[in-house]
N, C-alpha and C positions, 0 to 999 in steps of 0.2 A: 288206453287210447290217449293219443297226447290232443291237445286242445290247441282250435287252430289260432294262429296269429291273430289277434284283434285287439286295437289300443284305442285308443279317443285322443291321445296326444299329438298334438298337430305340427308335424316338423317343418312346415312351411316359415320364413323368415320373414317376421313384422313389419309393416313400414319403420315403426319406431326404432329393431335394432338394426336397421339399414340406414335410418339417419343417426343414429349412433356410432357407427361403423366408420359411417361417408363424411362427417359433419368435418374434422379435420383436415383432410382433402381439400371440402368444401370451402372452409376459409382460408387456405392458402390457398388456393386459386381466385377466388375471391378478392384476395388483399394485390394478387398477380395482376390479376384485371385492373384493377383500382391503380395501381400505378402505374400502369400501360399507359391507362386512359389519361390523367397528371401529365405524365411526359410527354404524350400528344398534345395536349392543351399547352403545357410550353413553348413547347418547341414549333407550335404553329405559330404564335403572337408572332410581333415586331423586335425581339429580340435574335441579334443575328450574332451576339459574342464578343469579350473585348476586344478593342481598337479594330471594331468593324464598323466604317463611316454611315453605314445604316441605322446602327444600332442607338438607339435611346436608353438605354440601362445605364444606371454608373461610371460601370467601367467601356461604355462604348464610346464610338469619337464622333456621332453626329453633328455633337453641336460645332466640333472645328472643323467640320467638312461644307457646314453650312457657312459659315465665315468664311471659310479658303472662296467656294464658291461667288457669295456677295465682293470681293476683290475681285473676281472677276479670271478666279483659276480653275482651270476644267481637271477632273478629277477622274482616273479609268481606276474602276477595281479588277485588280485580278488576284487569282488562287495556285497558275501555276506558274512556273520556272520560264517556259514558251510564252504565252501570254507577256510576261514581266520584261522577259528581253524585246520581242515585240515591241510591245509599246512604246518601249524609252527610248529617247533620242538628245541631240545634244540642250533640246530649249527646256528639258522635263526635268525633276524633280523624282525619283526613285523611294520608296519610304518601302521598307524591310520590318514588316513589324515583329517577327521571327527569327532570324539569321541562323542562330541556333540546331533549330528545324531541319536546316538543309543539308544533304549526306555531303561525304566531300568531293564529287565530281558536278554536284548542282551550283557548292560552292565556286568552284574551278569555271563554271561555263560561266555562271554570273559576271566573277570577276572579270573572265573577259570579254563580255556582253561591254559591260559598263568601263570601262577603262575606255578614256579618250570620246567617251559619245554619250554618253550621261553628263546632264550637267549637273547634276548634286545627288549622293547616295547616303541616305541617313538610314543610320540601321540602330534599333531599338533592345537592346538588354542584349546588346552582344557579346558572348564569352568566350570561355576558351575555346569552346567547340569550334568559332569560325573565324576568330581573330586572327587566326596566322594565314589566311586566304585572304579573308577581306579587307583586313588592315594591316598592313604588314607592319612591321615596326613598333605592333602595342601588343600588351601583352593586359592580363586583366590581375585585376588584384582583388581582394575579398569584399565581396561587399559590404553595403551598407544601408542604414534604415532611412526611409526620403523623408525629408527633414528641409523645412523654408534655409536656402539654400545661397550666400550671395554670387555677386561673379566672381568677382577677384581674377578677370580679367581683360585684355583689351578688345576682344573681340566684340564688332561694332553691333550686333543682333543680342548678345547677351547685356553691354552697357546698357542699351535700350529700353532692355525687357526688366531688368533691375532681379532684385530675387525671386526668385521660383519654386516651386516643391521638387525637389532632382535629388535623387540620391541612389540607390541600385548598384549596377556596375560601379567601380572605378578603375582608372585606366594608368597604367605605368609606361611611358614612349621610353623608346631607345635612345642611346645619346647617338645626335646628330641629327635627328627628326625633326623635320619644322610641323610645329603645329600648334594649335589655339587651344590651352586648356583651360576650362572654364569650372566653377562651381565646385570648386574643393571639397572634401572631406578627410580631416585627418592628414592633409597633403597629398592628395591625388586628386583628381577632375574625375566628375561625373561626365564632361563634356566636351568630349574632343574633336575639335574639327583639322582635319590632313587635307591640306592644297594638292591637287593633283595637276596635270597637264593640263593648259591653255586656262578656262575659268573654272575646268571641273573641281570639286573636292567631296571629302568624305567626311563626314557627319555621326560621332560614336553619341549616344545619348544613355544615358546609363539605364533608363526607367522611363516609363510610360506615363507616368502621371499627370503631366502636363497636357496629354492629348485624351484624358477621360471627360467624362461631361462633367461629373462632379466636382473636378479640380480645376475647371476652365477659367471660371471669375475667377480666382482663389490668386493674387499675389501678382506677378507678370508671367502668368502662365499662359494666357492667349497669345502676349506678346511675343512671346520665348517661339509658341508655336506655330505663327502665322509667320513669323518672321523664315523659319528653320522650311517649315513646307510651303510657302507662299514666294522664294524667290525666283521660280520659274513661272513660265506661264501653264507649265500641264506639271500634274501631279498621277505618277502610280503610288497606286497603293495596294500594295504585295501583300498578299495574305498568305502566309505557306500553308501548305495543306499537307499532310502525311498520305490523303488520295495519290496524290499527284504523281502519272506515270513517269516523270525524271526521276524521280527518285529512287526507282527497283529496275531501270530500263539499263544503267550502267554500273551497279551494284555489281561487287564480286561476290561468287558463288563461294559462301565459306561455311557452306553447309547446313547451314541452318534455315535455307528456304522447307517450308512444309514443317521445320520441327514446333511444334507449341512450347516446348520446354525451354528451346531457346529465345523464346520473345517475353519470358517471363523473370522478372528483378530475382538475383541471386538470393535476395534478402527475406523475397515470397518463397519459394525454397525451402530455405531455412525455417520461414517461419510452419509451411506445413507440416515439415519433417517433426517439431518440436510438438506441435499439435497431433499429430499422430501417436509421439511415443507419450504423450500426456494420456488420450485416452485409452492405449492400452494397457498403462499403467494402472486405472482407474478401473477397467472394466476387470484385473486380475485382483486388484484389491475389491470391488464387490462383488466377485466370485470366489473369493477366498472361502474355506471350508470352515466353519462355524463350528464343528463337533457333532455329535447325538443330537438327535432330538430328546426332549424331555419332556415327558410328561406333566399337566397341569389341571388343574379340578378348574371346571368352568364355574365363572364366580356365579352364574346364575342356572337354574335347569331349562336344558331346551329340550323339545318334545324330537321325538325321534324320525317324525317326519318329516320337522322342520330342518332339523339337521341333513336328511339324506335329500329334500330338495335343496338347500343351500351348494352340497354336493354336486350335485346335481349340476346346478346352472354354472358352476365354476369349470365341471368338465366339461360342458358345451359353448360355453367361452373359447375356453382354452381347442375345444377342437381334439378333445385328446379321450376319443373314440375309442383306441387299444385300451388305456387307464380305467376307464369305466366299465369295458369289456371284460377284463381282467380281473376285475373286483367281483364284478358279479358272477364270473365262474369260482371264482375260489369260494363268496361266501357257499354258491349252490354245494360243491363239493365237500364243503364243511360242514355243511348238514345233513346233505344225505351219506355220507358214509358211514358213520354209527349206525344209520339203519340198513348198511347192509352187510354189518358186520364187518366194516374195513378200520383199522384204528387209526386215527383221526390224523397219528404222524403221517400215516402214508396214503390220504385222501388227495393226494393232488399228483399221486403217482397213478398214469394211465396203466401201466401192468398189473395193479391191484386192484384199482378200483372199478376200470369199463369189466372184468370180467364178473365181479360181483354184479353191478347192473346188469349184465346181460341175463344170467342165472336168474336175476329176481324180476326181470321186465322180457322175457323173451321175445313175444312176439307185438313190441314198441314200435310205432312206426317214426319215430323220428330217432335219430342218429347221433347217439348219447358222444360218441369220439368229435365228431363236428362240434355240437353245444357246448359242450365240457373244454375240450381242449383243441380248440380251433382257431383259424386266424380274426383277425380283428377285423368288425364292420367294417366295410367302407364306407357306408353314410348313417345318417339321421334313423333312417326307418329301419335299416338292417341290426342297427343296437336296439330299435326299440322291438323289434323283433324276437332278435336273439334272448332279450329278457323275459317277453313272453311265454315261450318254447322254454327257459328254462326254468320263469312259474310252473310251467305245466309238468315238466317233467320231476319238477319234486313233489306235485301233487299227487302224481302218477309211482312215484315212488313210498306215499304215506298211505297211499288206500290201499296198494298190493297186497 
């Protein structure tokens, strides 16, 4: 008679190996939140970003916005292309703290926004991207590091202001260009002012630095900038935004609307591609085939119990229910087939061996082809099951 199923082993899953399991999870989620929380706490304060007249940080321009104001100039902030045309007129003052930013039909409407009805358009680290729209006639050359800076020219705002911290862009004009270049480096101007119709003109400034808070005291840098935004009576102050619906409302459709692979630098690309073939590399060098195992004498004796629960909890880690399964039918079959006269080569051949078992266990009520050679548990209690029933069944095969 086979003996029924009963174990004390309890396959139920500890707190402990749940937060074993979970704890990894746990802290990156944890570190996820944590820096949610960070960039919320930033981003709520009083900082609004450089050369935002709000902003009190370093690189923001409050403190010249407070100046502009005490003279007695009114100030409109805006963020889009509409807004910007808007607002300007011929007594205003235009400041582009971006130019850059702007695709080329934003540039296109600007320029003709401003042309003849702006009275002065200064535009801040402007390059090649929009110099051939918004300045005609200059072209950019490499920059440079901003550096106390003199005029080394006549124009009446830079004599004034004396040197400055200016360096960034510099600017190369066309021959026959009238214009005011100021603050050399290496022979080019950081600082080009182009006369346009009636009193308008246009204002290239290589670099921001003059309008950060931190560099306001610092040299004729206030001067430089009260002078350059302070000769009108209203000042905009254009903050380009990449939000901003001009900029995707006249965009040509070159196929890359919806794609993610096209709004990413060819250089990122590259670089994951590299990183890809890195760790495939790596994972086929540590899966490289090592040889045999080899046999080695444990430098110390361990007990045989200790051994098969170390076993033990490595297959239950592992989850590897067939592996364990597996072992304990072969040892079963290895033992009892000497006793039932099967020779031990051929104990794990169901054609020799369930017909000896049957001959010597006939009327068994459990099911020697299922135990012996059957599929692998599905869970926790079904292996420890299965081990039981196949206690039983070599007990049942020693006392026959």
């Amino acid at each position: 008679m086979s003996r029924p199923a009963t174990s004390s082993t309890s396959t139920a899953v500890s707190a402990r190996r749940l937060w074993a399991r979970a704890r990894g999870a746990a802290l990156v989620l944890a570190l996820v939140l944590i820096g949610g929380l960070v960039l919320a706490t930033v981003r709520s304060s009083d900082a609004h970003g450089a050369l935002d007249p709000r902003s009190a940080d370093p690189k923001g321009s409050r403190a010249v916005a407070e100046l502009l104001k005490a003279h007695g100039v009114t100030i409109t902030l805006v963020t889009t292309l509409d807004e910007a045309t808007t607002a300007a007129d011929g007594d205003t003052t235009l400041l582009v703290t971006a130019p850059d930013l702007l695709t080329d039909p934003q540039q296109s409407t600007l320029r003709t926004a401003v042309t003849g009805s702006v009275g002065r358009t200064v535009l801040i680290g402007a390059g090649l991207p929009s110099l051939s729209v918004l300045a005609p006639g200059v072209t950019a050359a490499t920059s440079v590091q901003v550096e106390n800076r003199a005029p080394s020219c006549d124009l009446a705002a830079a004599t004034r202001a004396g040197s400055v911290d200016l360096g960034g862009e510099r600017y190369r004009t066309a021959p026959g260009t009238t214009a005011d270049s100021c603050y050399p480096a290496d022979g080019l101007p950081s600082l080009v002012r182009l006369p346009g119709p009636d009193a308008t003109d246009t204002v290239l400034l290589g670099s921001p630095d003059i309008l950060h808070n931190d560099r306001l005291d610092q040299q004729g840098n206030a001067s430089l900038a009260l002078q350059l935004l302070g000769s009108r009576p209203h000042l905009v102050w254009y903050l380009p935004s990449l939000t901003d619906a001009s900029a995707t409302a006249d965009a040509p459709d070159d196929g890359t609307t919806g794609n993610f692979l096209a709004l990413i630098p060819s250089g990122w690309l590259w670089g994951t591609l590299q990183l890809a073939i890195a760790a495939l590399l790596a994972a086929i060098w540590r899966g490289r085939r090592l040889g045999p195992l080899v046999t080695e004498r444990l430098p110390v004796a361990l007990r045989a119990s200790e051994a098969t629960e170390g076993r033990a909890r490595l297959y239950r880690k592992a989850n590897a229910r067939d592996r364990a399964a597996s072992v304990l039918r072969t040892a079963t079959r290895t033992r009892i087939a000497p006793l039932l006269g099967v020779p031990v080569q051929d104990a794990h051949s169901s054609e020799r061996l369930l017909p000896a078992l049957s001959a010597r266990l006939p009327e068994t009520d459990a099911d020697p082809g299922n135990l012996l050679f059957g599929p692998a548990p599905a869970d926790d209690a079904t292996l420890i099951r299965l081990a039981d029933q196949l206690d039983a069944l070599e007990r049942e095969v020693r006392t026959s």
